[in-house]
C-alpha positions as CSV (number, residue, x, y, z in Angstrom):
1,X,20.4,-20.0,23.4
2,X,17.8,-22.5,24.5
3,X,18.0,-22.1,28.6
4,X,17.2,-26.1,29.9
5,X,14.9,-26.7,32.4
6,X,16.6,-27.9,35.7
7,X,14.8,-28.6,38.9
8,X,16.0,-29.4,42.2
9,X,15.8,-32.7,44.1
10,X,17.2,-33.2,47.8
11,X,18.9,-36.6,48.3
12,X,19.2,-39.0,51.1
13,X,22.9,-37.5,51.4
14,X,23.0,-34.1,53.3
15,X,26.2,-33.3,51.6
16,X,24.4,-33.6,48.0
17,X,22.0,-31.9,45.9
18,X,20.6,-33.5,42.2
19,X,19.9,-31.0,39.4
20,X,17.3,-33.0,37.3
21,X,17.1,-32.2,33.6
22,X,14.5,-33.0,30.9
23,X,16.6,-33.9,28.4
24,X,19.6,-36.8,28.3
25,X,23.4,-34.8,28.7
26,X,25.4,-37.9,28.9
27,X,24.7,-41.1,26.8
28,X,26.9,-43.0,28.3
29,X,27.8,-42.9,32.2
30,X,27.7,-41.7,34.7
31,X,31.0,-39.3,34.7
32,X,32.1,-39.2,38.3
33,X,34.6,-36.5,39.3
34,X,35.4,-36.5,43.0
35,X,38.0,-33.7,42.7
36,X,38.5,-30.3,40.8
37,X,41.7,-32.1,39.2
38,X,39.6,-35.1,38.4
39,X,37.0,-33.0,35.9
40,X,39.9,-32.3,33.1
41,X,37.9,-34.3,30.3
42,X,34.4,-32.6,31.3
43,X,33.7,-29.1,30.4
44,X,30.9,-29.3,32.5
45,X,32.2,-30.4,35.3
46,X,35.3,-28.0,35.6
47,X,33.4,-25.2,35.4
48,X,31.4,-26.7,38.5
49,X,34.2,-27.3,40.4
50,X,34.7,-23.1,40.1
51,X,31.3,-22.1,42.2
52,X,32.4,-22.0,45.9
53,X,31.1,-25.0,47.7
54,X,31.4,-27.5,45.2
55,X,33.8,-30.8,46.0
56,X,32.1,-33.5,43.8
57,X,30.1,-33.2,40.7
58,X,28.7,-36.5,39.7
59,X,26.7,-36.6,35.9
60,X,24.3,-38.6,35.1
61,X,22.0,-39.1,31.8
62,X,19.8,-36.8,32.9
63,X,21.3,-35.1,35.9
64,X,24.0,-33.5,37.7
65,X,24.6,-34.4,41.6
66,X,26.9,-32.0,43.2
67,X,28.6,-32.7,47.0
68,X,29.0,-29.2,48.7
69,X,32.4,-29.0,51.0
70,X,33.3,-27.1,53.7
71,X,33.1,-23.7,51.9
72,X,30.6,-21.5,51.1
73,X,26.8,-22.2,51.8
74,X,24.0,-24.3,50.4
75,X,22.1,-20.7,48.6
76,X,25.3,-19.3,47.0
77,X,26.3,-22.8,45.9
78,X,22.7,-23.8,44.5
79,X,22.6,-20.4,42.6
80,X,26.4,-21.2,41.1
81,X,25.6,-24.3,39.8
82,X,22.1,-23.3,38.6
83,X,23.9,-20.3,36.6
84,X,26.7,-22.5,35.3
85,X,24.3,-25.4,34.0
86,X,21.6,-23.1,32.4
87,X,24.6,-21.4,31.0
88,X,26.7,-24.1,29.4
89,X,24.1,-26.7,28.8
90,X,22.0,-23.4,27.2
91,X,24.8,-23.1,25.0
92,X,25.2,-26.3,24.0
93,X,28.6,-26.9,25.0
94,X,30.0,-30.4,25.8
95,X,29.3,-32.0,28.7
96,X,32.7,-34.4,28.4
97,X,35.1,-33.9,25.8
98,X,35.4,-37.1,23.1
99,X,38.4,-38.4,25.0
100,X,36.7,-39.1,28.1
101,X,33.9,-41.1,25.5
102,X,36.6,-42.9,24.1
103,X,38.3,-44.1,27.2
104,X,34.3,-45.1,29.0
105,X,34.1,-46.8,25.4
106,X,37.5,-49.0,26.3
107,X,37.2,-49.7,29.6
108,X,33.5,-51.0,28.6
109,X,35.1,-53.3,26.3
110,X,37.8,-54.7,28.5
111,X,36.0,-55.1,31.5
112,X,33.8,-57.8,30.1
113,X,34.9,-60.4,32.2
114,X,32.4,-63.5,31.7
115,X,30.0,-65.5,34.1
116,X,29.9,-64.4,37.3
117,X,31.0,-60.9,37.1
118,X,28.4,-60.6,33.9
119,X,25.0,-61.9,36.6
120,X,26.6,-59.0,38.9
121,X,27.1,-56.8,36.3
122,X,23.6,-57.4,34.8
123,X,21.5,-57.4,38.1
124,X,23.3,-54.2,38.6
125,X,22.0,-52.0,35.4
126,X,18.8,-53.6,35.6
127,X,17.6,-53.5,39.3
128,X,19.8,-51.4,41.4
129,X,21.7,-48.2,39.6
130,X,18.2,-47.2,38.6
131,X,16.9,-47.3,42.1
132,X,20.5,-45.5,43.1
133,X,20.0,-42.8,40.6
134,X,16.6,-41.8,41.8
135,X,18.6,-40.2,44.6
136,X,21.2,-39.1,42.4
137,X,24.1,-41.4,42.9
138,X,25.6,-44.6,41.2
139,X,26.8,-47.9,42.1
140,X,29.3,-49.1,39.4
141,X,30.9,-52.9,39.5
142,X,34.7,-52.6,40.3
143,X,35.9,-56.4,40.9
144,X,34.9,-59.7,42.3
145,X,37.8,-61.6,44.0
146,X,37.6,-65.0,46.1
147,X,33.6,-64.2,46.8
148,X,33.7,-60.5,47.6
149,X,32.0,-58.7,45.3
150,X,34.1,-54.7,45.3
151,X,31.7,-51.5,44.3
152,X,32.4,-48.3,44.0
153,X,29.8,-45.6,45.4
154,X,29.5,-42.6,43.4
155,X,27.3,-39.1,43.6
156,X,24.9,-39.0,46.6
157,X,26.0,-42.9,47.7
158,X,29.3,-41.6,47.9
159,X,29.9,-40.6,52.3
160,X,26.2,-41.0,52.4
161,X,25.3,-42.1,55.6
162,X,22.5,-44.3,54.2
163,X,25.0,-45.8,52.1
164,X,26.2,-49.0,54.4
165,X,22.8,-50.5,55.2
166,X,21.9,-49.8,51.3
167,X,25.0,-51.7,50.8
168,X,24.3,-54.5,52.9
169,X,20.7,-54.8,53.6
170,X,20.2,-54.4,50.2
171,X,22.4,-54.7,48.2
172,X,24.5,-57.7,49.2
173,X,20.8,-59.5,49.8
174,X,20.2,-59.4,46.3
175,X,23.3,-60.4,45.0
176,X,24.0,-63.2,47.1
177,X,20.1,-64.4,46.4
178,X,20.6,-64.9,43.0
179,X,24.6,-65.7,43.0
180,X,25.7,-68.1,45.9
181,X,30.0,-67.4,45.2
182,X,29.1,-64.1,46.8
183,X,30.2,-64.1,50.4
184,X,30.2,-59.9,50.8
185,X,29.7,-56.8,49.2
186,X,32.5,-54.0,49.7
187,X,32.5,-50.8,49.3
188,X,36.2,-49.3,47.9
């Protein structure tokens, strides 16, 4: 068993911790699961959702952000997680299974949807998910209708209170600077 090296990185969300590995566990992503029935096609993420504490696990190419609920405390939650990861990554075991690959794989390929929604797409993955996931979170593109651009925040964005003026100040700014159709930018 090789045991990975994870260290711990607070984010701008209280309700979120990042566990930052050296080494890529997800090629393509990130795999948000927002509830324990949510995580059936990740390994890795179901047996997450089994530490006390743990309402959202979030992976990313490198990392894993989990959002701590109501139970349990931020310790007996940190050491959970830090004992399943070292465990199951140790292991090798899958992080997703190959049918959650294969559906990321198809909605890739339909939701190619041409001009505008390609500039979004693109400033996205170049300038701003990178920036995101420094804190741990993702922004991914859900629609653009009649000059609202619709994103969906995941990880640490996700009920982060930072999240709005990230969104707006920043976000929306650079959007509609470089694409005048944009009139907003949503969260959903």
């Amino acid at each position: 068993m090789n045991t990975p090296n994870i260290s711990l990185e607070f984010t701008p969300n209280p309700n979120t911790l990042k566990y930052v590995l050296e080494e890529t566990i997800l090629e393509k992503g990130p795999a948000n699961f927002a509830t324990r029935e949510s995580a059936t096609k990740s390994p890795l993420a179901t047996r997450l959702f089994e530490v006390l504490g743990v309402a959202g696990v979030m992976i990313g190419r490198n990392f894993v952000t989990i959002t701590k609920g109501s139970d349990g405390d931020w310790e007996s939650l940190n050491r959970g997680v830090m004992d399943v990861m070292k465990d199951h990554l140790g292991k090798g075991l899958p992080v997703v299974d190959a049918d959650y690959v294969a559906a990321h794989d198809a909605a890739a390929s339909a939701s190619a949807g041409g001009g505008i929604e390609d500039k979004i797409r693109e400033i996205l993955d170049r300038e701003i998910r990178p920036a995101v996931a420094m804190d741990g979170g993702d922004i991914t593109f859900d629609r653009f209708e009649a000059g609202v651009v619709y994103l969906q925040m995941q990880g640490s964005c996700s009920g982060c209170p930072s999240s709005t003026a990230t969104l707006k100040q920043g976000i929306e700014t650079r959007l509609k600077s470089a694409i005048p159709e944009i009139q907003e930018v949503v969260s959903v």
